[in-house]
N, C-alpha and C positions, 0 to 999 in steps of 0.2 A: 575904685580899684584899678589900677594897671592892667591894661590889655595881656602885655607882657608875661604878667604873672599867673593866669589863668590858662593852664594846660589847652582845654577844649576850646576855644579863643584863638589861641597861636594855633590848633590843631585847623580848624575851621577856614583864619586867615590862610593859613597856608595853600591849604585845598583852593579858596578863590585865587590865592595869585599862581599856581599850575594849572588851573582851566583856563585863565584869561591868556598866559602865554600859548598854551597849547592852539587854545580859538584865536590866538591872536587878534585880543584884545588888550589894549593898555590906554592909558591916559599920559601923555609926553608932560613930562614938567618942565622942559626948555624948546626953545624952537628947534628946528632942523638945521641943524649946520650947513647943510647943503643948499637950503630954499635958497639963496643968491647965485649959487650958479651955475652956467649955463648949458645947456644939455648939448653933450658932447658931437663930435660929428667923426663918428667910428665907423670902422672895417665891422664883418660878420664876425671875425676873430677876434677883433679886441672887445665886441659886446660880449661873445663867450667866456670872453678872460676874468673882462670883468666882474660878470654873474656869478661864473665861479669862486672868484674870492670875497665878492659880496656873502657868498651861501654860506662859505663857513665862517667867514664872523660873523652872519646871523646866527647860526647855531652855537657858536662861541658866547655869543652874549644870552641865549638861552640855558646853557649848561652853568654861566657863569650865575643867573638868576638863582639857577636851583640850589647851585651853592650857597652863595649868600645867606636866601630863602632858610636855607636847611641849618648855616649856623647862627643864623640869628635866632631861630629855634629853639637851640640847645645850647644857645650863650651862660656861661656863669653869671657874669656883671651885664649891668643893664649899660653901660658904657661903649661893651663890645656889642651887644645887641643891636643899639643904636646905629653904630658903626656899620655893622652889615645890613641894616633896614637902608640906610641911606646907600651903600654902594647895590644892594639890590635893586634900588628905584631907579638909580642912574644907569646901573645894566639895562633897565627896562629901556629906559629911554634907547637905548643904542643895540656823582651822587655820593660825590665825595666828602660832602659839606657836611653829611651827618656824622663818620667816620672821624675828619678832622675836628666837629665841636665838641665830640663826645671824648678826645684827648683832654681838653680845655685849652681855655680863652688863649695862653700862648702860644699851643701850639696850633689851634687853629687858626691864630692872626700870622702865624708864620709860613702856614697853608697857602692865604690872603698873598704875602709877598712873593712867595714861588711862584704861583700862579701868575699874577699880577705880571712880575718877571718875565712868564714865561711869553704872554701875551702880548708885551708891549710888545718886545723881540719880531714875534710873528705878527704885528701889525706894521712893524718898521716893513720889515718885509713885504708887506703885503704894497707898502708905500710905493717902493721899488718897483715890483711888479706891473702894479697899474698902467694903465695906457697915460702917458702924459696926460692928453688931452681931457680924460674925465675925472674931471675938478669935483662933479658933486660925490662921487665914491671918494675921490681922496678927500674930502670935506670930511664927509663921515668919519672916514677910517682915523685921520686926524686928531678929531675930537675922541672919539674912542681910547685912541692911545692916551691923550692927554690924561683923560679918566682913568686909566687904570694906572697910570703913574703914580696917578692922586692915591688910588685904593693903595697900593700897594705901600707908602709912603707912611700913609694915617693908621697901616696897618703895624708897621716899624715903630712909627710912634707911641702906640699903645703896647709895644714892649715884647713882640712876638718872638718867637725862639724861631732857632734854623730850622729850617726844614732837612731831615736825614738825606745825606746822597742819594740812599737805594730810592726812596720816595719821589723826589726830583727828577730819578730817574724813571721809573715808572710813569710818571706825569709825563713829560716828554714822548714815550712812547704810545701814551696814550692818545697824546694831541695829535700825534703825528698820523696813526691811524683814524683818528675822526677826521681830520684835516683833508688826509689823503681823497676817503670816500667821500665828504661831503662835497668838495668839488665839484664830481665828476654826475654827480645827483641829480 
Protein backbone atom coordinates (compact mmCIF):
# COMPACT_ATOMS: atom_id res chain seq x y z
CA UNK A 1 0.00 0.00 0.00
CA UNK A 2 1.19 3.62 -0.60
CA UNK A 3 2.09 5.66 2.35
CA UNK A 4 0.30 8.39 0.46
CA UNK A 5 -2.82 6.99 0.54
CA UNK A 6 -3.27 6.06 4.16
CA UNK A 7 -5.00 9.11 6.00
CA UNK A 8 -3.45 8.21 9.55
CA UNK A 9 0.32 7.66 7.81
CA UNK A 10 0.23 11.19 6.08
CA UNK A 11 -1.36 12.18 9.59
CA UNK A 12 1.48 10.66 11.75
CA UNK A 13 4.29 11.61 8.88
CA UNK A 14 3.22 14.94 9.22
CA UNK A 15 3.30 15.32 12.98
CA UNK A 16 7.18 13.77 12.76
CA UNK A 17 8.41 16.23 10.23
CA UNK A 18 6.77 19.49 12.57
CA UNK A 19 8.66 18.23 15.73
CA UNK A 20 11.80 17.68 14.08
CA UNK A 21 11.67 21.29 12.62
CA UNK A 22 10.28 22.65 15.69
CA UNK A 23 13.49 20.64 17.83
CA UNK A 24 15.47 21.25 15.03
CA UNK A 25 16.17 18.28 13.89
CA UNK A 26 16.66 17.17 10.25
CA UNK A 27 18.78 15.08 8.12
CA UNK A 28 20.66 17.38 5.06
CA UNK A 29 20.46 15.56 1.73
CA UNK A 30 23.21 17.86 0.03
CA UNK A 31 26.13 19.43 1.65
CA UNK A 32 26.29 22.86 2.92
CA UNK A 33 26.87 25.34 0.21
CA UNK A 34 28.69 27.25 2.53
CA UNK A 35 31.26 24.52 4.05
CA UNK A 36 34.02 26.10 1.42
CA UNK A 37 33.90 29.36 2.60
CA UNK A 38 35.67 31.37 4.68
CA UNK A 39 34.43 32.82 7.78
CA UNK A 40 34.25 36.26 7.30
CA UNK A 41 36.20 39.13 9.07
CA UNK A 42 33.12 41.64 10.11
CA UNK A 43 32.24 44.76 12.14
CA UNK A 44 29.78 44.17 15.40
CA UNK A 45 27.13 45.58 12.75
CA UNK A 46 27.67 43.61 9.87
CA UNK A 47 27.40 40.22 12.28
CA UNK A 48 24.14 41.87 13.39
CA UNK A 49 23.01 42.41 9.78
CA UNK A 50 23.83 39.44 8.96
CA UNK A 51 22.11 37.37 11.71
CA UNK A 52 19.32 39.16 11.00
CA UNK A 53 18.61 38.28 7.62
CA UNK A 54 19.95 34.79 8.30
CA UNK A 55 16.78 34.56 10.97
CA UNK A 56 14.35 35.32 8.59
CA UNK A 57 15.14 33.11 5.95
CA UNK A 58 15.52 30.51 8.58
CA UNK A 59 12.07 31.11 9.49
CA UNK A 60 11.06 31.44 5.81
CA UNK A 61 12.31 28.16 4.95
CA UNK A 62 10.39 26.88 8.18
CA UNK A 63 7.03 28.41 7.17
CA UNK A 64 7.91 27.23 3.68
CA UNK A 65 8.31 23.35 5.19
CA UNK A 66 4.83 23.65 6.71
CA UNK A 67 3.58 24.61 3.41
CA UNK A 68 4.72 22.09 1.28
CA UNK A 69 4.28 19.60 4.32
CA UNK A 70 0.55 20.68 4.46
CA UNK A 71 -0.11 20.34 0.57
CA UNK A 72 1.51 17.47 0.01
CA UNK A 73 -1.11 16.36 2.45
CA UNK A 74 -4.03 17.08 0.75
CA UNK A 75 -2.69 16.78 -2.87
CA UNK A 76 -5.27 15.24 -5.36
CA UNK A 77 -2.65 13.52 -7.75
CA UNK A 78 0.18 11.56 -6.39
CA UNK A 79 2.32 13.75 -9.07
CA UNK A 80 1.75 17.01 -7.15
CA UNK A 81 2.34 15.12 -3.90
CA UNK A 82 5.55 14.16 -4.95
CA UNK A 83 6.20 17.50 -6.15
CA UNK A 84 5.74 19.05 -2.71
CA UNK A 85 7.45 16.09 -0.67
CA UNK A 86 10.45 16.80 -2.77
CA UNK A 87 10.40 20.78 -2.57
CA UNK A 88 9.72 20.16 1.32
CA UNK A 89 12.92 18.15 1.72
CA UNK A 90 14.83 20.73 0.04
CA UNK A 91 13.25 23.48 2.21
CA UNK A 92 14.42 21.25 5.02
CA UNK A 93 17.70 21.27 3.67
CA UNK A 94 17.83 25.27 3.65
CA UNK A 95 -0.35 27.69 7.34
CA UNK A 96 -1.46 28.44 4.23
CA UNK A 97 -0.55 25.11 2.59
CA UNK A 98 -3.68 23.55 3.88
CA UNK A 99 -6.08 26.40 2.63
CA UNK A 100 -4.27 26.35 -0.83
CA UNK A 101 -4.42 22.25 -1.19
CA UNK A 102 -7.75 22.04 -0.27
CA UNK A 103 -8.66 24.58 -3.52
CA UNK A 104 -6.76 21.78 -5.64
CA UNK A 105 -3.74 20.67 -7.30
CA UNK A 106 -3.88 24.00 -9.46
CA UNK A 107 -4.55 26.19 -7.54
CA UNK A 108 -2.34 25.23 -4.93
CA UNK A 109 0.79 24.68 -7.55
CA UNK A 110 -0.12 28.27 -8.41
CA UNK A 111 0.22 29.10 -4.52
CA UNK A 112 3.84 27.29 -5.04
CA UNK A 113 4.72 29.94 -7.92
CA UNK A 114 3.55 33.15 -6.02
CA UNK A 115 5.16 32.21 -3.25
CA UNK A 116 8.24 30.89 -4.71
CA UNK A 117 8.13 34.51 -6.72
CA UNK A 118 7.83 36.00 -3.81
CA UNK A 119 10.89 34.62 -2.16
CA UNK A 120 13.32 34.47 -4.67
CA UNK A 121 12.48 38.56 -4.94
CA UNK A 122 13.43 38.76 -1.18
CA UNK A 123 16.39 36.44 -1.34
CA UNK A 124 17.67 38.63 -4.20
CA UNK A 125 17.51 41.24 -1.79
CA UNK A 126 18.69 39.77 0.93
CA UNK A 127 21.86 39.28 -1.70
CA UNK A 128 22.21 42.86 -1.83
CA UNK A 129 22.01 43.58 1.74
CA UNK A 130 24.70 41.25 3.01
CA UNK A 131 27.90 42.42 3.96
CA UNK A 132 30.16 41.76 0.88
CA UNK A 133 32.62 40.07 2.75
CA UNK A 134 30.29 37.00 4.21
CA UNK A 135 30.48 34.58 1.43
CA UNK A 136 29.18 31.76 3.62
CA UNK A 137 25.49 33.60 4.26
CA UNK A 138 25.61 34.44 0.57
CA UNK A 139 26.42 30.82 -0.15
CA UNK A 140 23.48 29.80 1.55
CA UNK A 141 21.20 32.54 0.53
CA UNK A 142 22.39 31.64 -3.21
CA UNK A 143 21.52 28.14 -3.19
CA UNK A 144 18.23 28.82 -1.52
CA UNK A 145 17.28 31.13 -4.29
CA UNK A 146 18.37 28.89 -6.79
CA UNK A 147 15.84 26.44 -5.12
CA UNK A 148 12.97 28.05 -4.98
CA UNK A 149 13.46 29.08 -8.63
CA UNK A 150 13.52 25.44 -9.25
CA UNK A 151 9.97 25.04 -6.90
CA UNK A 152 8.48 27.58 -8.28
CA UNK A 153 9.32 26.53 -12.03
CA UNK A 154 8.26 22.55 -11.61
CA UNK A 155 5.38 24.14 -10.13
CA UNK A 156 4.34 26.15 -13.65
CA UNK A 157 5.07 23.12 -15.15
CA UNK A 158 2.68 21.03 -13.58
CA UNK A 159 0.08 23.42 -15.01
CA UNK A 160 -0.69 25.80 -11.85
CA UNK A 161 -3.28 28.51 -12.23
CA UNK A 162 -2.61 32.45 -11.26
CA UNK A 163 -2.68 33.16 -8.06
CA UNK A 164 -5.70 36.08 -7.46
CA UNK A 165 -4.13 39.65 -6.96
CA UNK A 166 -6.08 40.17 -3.52
CA UNK A 167 -4.19 36.80 -2.61
CA UNK A 168 -0.60 37.99 -3.78
CA UNK A 169 -1.51 40.57 -2.15
CA UNK A 170 -2.14 39.48 1.20
CA UNK A 171 0.97 37.20 0.93
CA UNK A 172 3.14 40.06 0.56
CA UNK A 173 1.83 41.61 3.52
CA UNK A 174 2.23 38.90 5.25
CA UNK A 175 5.85 38.32 4.45
CA UNK A 176 6.40 41.62 5.19
CA UNK A 177 5.24 41.64 8.64
CA UNK A 178 7.10 38.23 9.45
CA UNK A 179 10.08 39.61 7.78
CA UNK A 180 9.85 42.80 9.53
CA UNK A 181 9.70 41.04 13.36
CA UNK A 182 11.71 38.17 12.65
CA UNK A 183 14.77 40.29 12.13
CA UNK A 184 14.79 42.22 15.01
CA UNK A 185 14.18 38.67 17.19
Amino acid sequence: MNRYHNPLDRFITGADKALRVLAGVHSASRPNPAVHAADADMTEQEHRHSAGLMRVNHVGEVMAQALYNSQARFAKSDEARAAFDKASREEEDHLLGTAAALAGDKQSLGFVVETERQVEAHLASHLDKLPPQDAKSRAIVEQMRVDEIAHGKAAEEMGAEKTPLPIQLAMKAMSKVMTSTTYYV
